[in-house]
C-alpha positions in Angstrom: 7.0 23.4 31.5 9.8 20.5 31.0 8.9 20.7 27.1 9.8 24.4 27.4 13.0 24.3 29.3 13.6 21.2 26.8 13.4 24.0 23.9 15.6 26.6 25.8 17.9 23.8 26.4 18.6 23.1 22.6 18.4 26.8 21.6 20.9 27.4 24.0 23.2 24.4 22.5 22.7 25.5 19.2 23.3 29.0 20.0 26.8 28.0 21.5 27.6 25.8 18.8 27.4 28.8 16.3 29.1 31.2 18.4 26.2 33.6 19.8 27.4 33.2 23.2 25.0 35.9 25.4 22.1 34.2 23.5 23.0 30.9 25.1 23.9 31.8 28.3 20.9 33.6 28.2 19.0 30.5 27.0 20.0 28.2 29.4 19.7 30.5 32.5 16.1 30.3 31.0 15.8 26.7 30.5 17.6 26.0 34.4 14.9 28.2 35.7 12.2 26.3 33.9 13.4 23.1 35.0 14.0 24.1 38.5 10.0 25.2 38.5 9.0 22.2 37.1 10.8 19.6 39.6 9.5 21.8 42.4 6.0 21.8 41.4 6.3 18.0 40.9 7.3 17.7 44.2 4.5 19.8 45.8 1.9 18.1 43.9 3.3 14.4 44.8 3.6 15.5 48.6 -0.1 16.8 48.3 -0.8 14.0 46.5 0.6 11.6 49.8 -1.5 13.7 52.1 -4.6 13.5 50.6 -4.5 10.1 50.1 -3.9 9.3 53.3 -6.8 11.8 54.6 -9.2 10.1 51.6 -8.4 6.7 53.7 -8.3 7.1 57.2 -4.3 5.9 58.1 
């Protein structure tokens, strides 16, 4: 998911650097959502990952 808000991220620079601005706003609205997602599913899985290992070994 971070490789494709990476991509939005650059389309939206390149799209801003030649002028089309809607298709970089556009763009990085996309690629803030993307990123957004990603760090919060990062966090879910580290904070399952915490739980579980402390269920797996007993503290």
């Amino acid at each position: 998911m971070l490789k494709w808000a990476l991509i939005f991220a650059v389309v939206a620079i390149i799209a801003g650097a030649l002028g089309f601005g809607g298709v970089a706003g556009a763009a990085a609205g996309i690629a803030k959502l993307l990123f957004i997602v990603a760090v919060i599913g990062f966090l879910l899985f580290v904070a399952l990952g915490v739980f579980a290992g402390k269920k797996l070994s007993g503290n």
